[in-house]
C-alpha positions as CSV (number, residue, x, y, z in Angstrom):
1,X,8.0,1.0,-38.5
2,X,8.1,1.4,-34.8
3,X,9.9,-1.8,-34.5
4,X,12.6,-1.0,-37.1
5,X,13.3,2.5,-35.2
6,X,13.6,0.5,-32.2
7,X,15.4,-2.1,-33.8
8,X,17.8,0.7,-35.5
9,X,18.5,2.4,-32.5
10,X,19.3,-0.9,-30.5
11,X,21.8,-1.6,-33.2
12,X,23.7,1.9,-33.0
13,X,23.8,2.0,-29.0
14,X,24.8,-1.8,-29.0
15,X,27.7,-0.7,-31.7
16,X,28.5,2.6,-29.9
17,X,29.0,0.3,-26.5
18,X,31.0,-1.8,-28.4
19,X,33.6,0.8,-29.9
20,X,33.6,2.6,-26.5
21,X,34.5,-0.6,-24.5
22,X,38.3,-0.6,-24.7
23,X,39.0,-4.3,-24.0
24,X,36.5,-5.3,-26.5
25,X,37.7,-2.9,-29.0
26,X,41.2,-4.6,-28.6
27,X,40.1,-8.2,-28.9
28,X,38.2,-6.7,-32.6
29,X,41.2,-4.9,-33.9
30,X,44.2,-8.1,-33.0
31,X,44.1,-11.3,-35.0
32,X,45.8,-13.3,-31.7
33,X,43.5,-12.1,-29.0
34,X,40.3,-12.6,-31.6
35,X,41.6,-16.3,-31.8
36,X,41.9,-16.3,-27.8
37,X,38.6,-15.3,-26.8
38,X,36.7,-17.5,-29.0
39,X,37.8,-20.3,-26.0
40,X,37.6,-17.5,-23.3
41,X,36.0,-20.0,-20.9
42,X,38.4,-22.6,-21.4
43,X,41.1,-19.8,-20.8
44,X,39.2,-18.7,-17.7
45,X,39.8,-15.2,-18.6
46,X,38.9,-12.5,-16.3
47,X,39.9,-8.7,-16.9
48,X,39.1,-5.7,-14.9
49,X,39.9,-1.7,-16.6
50,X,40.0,1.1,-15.2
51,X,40.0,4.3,-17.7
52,X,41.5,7.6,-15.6
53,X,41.2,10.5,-16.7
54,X,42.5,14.1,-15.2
55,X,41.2,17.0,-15.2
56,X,42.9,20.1,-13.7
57,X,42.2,19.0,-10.0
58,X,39.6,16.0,-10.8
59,X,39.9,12.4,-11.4
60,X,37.6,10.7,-13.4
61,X,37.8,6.6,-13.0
62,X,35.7,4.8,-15.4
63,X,35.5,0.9,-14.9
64,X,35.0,-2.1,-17.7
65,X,34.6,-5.8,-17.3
66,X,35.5,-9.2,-18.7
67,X,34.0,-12.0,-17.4
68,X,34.6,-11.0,-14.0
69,X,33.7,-13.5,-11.8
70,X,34.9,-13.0,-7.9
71,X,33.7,-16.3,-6.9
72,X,35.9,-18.3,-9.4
73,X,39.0,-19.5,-8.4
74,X,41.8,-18.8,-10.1
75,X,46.0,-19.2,-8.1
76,X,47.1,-15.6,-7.6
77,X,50.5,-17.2,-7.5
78,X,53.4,-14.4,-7.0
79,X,50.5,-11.4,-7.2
80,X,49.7,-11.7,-3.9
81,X,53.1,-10.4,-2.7
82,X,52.2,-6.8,-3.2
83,X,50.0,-7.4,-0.2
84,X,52.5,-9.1,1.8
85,X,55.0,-6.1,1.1
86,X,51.8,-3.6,1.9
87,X,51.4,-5.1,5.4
88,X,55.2,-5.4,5.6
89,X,55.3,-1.6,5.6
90,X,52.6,-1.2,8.1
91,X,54.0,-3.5,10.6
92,X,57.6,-1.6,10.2
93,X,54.6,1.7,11.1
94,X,53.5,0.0,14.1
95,X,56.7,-1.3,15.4
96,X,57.7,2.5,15.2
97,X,54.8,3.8,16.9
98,X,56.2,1.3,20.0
99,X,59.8,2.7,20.1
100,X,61.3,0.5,17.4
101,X,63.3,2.3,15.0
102,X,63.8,0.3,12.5
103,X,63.2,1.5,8.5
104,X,62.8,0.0,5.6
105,X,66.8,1.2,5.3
106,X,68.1,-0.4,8.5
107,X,70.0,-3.3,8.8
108,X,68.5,-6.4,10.2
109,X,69.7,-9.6,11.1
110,X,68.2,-13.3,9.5
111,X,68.6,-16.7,11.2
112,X,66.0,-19.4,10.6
113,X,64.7,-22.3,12.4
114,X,64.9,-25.6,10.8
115,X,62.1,-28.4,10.2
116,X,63.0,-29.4,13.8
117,X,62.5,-25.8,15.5
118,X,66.3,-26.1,16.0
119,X,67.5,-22.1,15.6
120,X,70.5,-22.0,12.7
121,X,72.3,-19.3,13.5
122,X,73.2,-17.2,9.7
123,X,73.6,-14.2,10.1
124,X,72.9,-13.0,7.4
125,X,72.4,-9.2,7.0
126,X,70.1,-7.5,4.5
127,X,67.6,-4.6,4.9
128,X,63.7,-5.2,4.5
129,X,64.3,-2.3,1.0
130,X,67.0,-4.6,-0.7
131,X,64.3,-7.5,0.4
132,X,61.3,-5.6,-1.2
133,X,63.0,-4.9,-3.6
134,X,64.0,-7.8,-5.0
135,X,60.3,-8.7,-4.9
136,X,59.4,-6.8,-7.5
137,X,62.6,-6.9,-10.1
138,X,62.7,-10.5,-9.6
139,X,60.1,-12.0,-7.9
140,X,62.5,-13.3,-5.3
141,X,60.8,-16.7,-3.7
142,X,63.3,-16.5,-0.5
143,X,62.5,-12.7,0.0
144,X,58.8,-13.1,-0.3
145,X,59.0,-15.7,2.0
146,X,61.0,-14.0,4.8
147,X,58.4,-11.0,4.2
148,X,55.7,-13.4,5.6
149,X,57.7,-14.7,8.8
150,X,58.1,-10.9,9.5
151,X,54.4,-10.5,9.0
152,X,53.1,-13.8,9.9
153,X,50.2,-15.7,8.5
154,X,47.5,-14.7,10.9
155,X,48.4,-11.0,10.6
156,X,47.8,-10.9,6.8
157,X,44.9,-12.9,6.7
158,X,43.2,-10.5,9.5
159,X,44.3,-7.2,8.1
160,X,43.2,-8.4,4.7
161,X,39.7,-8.9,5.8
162,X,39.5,-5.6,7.9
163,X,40.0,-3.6,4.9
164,X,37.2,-5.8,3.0
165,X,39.7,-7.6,0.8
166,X,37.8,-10.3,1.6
167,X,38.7,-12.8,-1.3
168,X,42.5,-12.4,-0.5
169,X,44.3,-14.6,1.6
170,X,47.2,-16.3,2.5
171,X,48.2,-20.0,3.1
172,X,51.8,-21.0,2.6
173,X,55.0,-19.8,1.1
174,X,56.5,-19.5,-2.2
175,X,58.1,-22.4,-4.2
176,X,61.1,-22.8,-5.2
177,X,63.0,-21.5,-1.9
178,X,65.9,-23.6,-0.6
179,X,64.3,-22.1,3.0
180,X,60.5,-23.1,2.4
181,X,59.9,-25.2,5.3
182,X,62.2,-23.2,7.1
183,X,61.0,-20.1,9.7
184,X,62.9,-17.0,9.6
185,X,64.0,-15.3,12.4
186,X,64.5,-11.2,12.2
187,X,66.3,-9.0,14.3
188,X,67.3,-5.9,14.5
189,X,71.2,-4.8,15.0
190,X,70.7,-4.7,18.5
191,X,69.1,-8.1,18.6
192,X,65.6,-7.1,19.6
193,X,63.4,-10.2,17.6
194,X,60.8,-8.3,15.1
195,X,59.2,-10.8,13.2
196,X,55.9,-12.8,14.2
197,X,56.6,-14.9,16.8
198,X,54.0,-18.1,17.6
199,X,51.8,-17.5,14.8
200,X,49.5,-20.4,15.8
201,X,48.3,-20.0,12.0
202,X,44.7,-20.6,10.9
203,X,44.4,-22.4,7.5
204,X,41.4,-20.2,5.8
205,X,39.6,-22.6,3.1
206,X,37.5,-21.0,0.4
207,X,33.8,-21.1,0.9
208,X,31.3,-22.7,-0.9
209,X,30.3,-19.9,-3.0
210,X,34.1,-20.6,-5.0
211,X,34.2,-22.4,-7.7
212,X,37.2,-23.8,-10.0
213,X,39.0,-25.4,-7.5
214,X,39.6,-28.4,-9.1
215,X,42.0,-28.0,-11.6
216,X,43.6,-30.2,-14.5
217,X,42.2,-33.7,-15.5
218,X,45.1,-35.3,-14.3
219,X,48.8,-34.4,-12.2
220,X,52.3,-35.1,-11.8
221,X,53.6,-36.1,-8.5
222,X,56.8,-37.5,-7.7
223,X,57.6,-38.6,-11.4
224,X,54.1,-40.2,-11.8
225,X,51.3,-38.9,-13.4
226,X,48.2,-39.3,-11.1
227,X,44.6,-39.8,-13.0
228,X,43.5,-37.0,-10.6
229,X,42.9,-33.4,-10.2
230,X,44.6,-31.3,-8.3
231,X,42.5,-29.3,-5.4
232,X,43.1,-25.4,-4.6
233,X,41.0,-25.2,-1.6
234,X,43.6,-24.5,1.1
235,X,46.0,-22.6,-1.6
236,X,46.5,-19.0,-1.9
237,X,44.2,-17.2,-3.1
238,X,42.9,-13.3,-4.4
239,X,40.4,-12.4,-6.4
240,X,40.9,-9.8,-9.5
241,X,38.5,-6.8,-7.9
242,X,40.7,-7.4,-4.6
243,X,43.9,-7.0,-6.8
244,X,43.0,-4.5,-8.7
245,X,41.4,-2.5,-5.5
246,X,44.9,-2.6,-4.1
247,X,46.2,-0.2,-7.1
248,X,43.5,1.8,-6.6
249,X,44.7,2.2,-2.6
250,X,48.3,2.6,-3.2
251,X,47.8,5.2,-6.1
252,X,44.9,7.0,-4.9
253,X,44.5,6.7,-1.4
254,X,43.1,10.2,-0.8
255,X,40.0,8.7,-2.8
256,X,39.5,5.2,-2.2
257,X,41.3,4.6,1.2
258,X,40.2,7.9,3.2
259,X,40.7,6.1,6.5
260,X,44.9,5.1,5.1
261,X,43.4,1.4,6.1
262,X,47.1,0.2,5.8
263,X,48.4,3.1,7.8
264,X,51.2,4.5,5.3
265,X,52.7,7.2,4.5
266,X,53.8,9.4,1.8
267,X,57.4,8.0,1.8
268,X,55.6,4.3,1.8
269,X,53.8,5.4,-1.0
270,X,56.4,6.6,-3.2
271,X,58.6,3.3,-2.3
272,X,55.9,1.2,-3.1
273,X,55.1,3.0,-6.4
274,X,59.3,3.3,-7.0
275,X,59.9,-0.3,-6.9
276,X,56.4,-1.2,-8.5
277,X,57.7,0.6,-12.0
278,X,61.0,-1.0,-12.0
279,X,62.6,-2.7,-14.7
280,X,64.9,-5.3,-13.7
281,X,68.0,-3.4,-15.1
282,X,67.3,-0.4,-13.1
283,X,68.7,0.7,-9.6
284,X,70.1,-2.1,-7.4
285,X,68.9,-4.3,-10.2
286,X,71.6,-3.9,-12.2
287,X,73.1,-6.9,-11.0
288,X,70.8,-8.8,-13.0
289,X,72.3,-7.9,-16.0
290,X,73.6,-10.1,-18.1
291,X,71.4,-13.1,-16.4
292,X,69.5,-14.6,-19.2
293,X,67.2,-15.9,-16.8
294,X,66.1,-12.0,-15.6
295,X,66.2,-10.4,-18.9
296,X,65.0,-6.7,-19.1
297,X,61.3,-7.2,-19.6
298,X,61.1,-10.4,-17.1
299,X,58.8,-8.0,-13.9
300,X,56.3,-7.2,-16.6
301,X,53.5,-8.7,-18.9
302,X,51.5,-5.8,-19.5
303,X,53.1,-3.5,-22.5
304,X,56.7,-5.0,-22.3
305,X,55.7,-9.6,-22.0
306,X,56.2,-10.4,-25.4
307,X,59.9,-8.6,-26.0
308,X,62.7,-9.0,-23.9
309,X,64.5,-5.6,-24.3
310,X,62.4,-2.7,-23.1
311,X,61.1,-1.0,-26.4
312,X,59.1,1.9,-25.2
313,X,60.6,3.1,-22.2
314,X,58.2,6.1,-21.6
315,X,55.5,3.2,-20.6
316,X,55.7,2.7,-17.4
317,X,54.2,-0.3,-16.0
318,X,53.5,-0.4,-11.8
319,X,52.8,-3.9,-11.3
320,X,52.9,-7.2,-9.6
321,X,53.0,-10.1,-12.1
322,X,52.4,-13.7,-11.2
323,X,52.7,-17.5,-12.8
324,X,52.1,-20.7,-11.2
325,X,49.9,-23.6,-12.0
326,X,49.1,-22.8,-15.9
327,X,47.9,-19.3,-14.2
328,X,49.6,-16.2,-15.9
329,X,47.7,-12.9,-13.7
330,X,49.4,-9.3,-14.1
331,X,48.1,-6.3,-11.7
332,X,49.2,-2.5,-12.3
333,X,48.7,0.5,-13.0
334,X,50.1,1.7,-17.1
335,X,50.9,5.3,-17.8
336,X,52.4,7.1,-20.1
337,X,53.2,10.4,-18.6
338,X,53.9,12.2,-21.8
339,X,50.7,11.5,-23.9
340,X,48.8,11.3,-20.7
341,X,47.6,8.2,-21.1
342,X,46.6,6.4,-17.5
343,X,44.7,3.4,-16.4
344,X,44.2,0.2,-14.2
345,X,44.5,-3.3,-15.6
346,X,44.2,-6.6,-14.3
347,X,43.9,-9.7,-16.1
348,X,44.3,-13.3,-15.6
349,X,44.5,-16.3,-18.6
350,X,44.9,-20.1,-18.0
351,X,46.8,-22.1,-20.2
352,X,47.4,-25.8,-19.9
353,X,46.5,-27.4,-23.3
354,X,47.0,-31.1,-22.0
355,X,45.1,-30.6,-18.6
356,X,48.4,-32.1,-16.7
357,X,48.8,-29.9,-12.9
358,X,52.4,-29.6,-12.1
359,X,54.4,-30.7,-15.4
360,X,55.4,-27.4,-16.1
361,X,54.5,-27.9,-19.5
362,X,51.8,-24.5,-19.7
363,X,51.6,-22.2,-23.1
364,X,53.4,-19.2,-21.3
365,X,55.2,-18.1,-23.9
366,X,53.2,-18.6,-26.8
367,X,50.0,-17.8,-25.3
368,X,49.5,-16.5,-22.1
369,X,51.9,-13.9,-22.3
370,X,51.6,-12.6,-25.4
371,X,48.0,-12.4,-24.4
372,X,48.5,-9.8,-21.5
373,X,51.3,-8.0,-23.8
374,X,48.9,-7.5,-26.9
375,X,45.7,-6.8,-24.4
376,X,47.3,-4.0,-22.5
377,X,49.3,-2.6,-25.7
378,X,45.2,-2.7,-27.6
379,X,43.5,-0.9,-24.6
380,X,46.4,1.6,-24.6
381,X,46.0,2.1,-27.8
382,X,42.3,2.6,-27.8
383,X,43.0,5.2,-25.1
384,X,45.9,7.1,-26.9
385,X,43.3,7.2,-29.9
């Protein structure tokens, strides 16, 4: 009798754990993601929740996990930008704090060095908001990748690692960018040159505790499929606590980033959050409109991936989606300010059915994305319920 009590009562808290989990409860109430997770290790899923609730003056963060696994390697691909722009608002800080006075709203000035160090003079004129900007509506390659000369290589990797995002780091720019091997050169209106300068960079491989760095059975290089793998060692690379840590920061600093480790301020903070919620059809983004190729829904697979007109517009989705390699990651914060419905979510699925790096022949769009659309939508849904 003692046994079946014990038994009985193992059963309820088991169920009760079950039911209270929101990502589990989603997988159980969605035909698709049931179908998903019955190959979650081939997937290399990972998710990380956050639950947050408010209470007159508290906040009350409660965390859930997925196979969470900080020591497997997955490409953060065009997620790791919301760093790069982080750090590109605290190195506009500490040129300020030397006399500079540049803003995220001045004009600057872009030339670029060539693969022979030879300086081409553009001239090109942009400010470092239209740059950001562009960053999150679109995901903009060219603007990312004059972020990082601003920045530099050595300066993100060290700042990264002071504030214990130890997992994150960065290796080499975005592709495609007519400019990749190029270095940009960035100057102010009065000519004054504010980006790194002799970055000497450091190549940071992952250690030997990471694993999954081998990926695909086989790749395509140069119009010929190699019997290989390809390696991720020296790539890019975040982890999913890192990512979603970085939320946490930039929407909560006053409780998980006392020390304002990236020195911002409030007008950082409501930039970065501004830009972060975005559609692509909204503010200076409405010159995408009308581009099939950056339809209304294209910054976002949380909520919004699987549709490409907004449907719910009282959603809003803070985020920093990336794809690359068979590797579909979204990072962001969800809310919906009206039924006070809040959390953190980041997630990461990989999808490349015939094991083939580099073919560009992945399952985005009939499984990966669907898969962070119909996750996020279930959670919210266990949460609104």
């Amino acid at each position: 009798m003692k046994q079946l009590a014990c038994l009985l009562l193992s059963i309820i808290l088991f169920g009760c754990s079950l039911e209270t989990n929101p990502i589990k409860s989603s997988f159980r109430k969605n035909d698709f993601l049931k179908e998903i997770i019955k190959e979650k290790e081939d997937y290399e899923i990972q998710i990380l929740l956050t639950k947050i609730d408010q209470y007159n003056s508290k906040v009350d963060f409660q965390e859930y996990k997925y196979q969470l696994d900080d020591n497997k390697y997955f490409y953060p691909a065009s997620t790791i930008k919301l760093p790069i722009v982080v750090l590109t608002l605290k190195k506009i800080n500490e040129l300020r704090s030397k006399g500079s006075e540049i803003t995220l709203k001045s004009k600057i000035i872009l030339n670029f060095k060539d693969d022979y160090s030879e300086l081409v003079i553009r001239d090109s004129i942009t400010s470092f908001q239209n740059l950001i900007a562009d960053v999150f509506l679109v995901s903009d390659n060219s603007a990312s990748n004059i972020l990082i000369d601003f920045i530099g290589y050595n300066y993100f990797n060290d700042e990264m690692k002071n504030a214990d995002f130890n997992k994150t780091y960065l290796n080499h720019k975005f592709n495609p960018d007519p400019y990749v091997n190029s270095t940009w050169q960035i100057s102010d209106l009065d000519n004054n040159i504010i980006s790194s300068l002799n970055d000497n960079q450091k190549i940071i491989k992952a250690d030997d505790k990471t694993n999954g760095l081998e990926k695909g059975d086989r790749r395509y290089f140069k119009g010929e499929i190699l019997d290989e793998s390809l390696n991720f060692s020296e790539k890019n690379r975040s982890s999913v606590t890192d990512m979603h840590n970085i939320i946490k920061y930039i929407f909560y600093p006053e409780i998980f980033d006392k020390t304002n480790t990236f020195n911002l301020n409030v007008e950082d903070y409501d930039f970065l959050r501004y830009w972060m919620s975005r559609f692509t059809y909204e503010d200076i983004g409405e010159k995408f409109i009308g581009d099939e190729n950056f339809f209304e829904t294209y910054n976002k697979f949380f909520i919004h991936g699987d549709e490409q007109s907004v449907s719910n517009e009282q959603i809003r989705v803070y985020n920093k989606i990336g794809q690359a390699y068979g590797t579909s990651i979204d990072n962001g914060l969800i809310k919906n300010y009206q039924d006070n419905v809040e959390f953190i979510l980041t997630a990461t699925i990989y999808t490349n059915k015939n094991k083939v790096i580099n073919d560009n022949l992945y399952e985005y769009d009939d499984i990966a994305i669907p898969f962070l659309a119909k996750l996020s939508r279930g959670i919210y849904q266990e949460l609104v319920d």
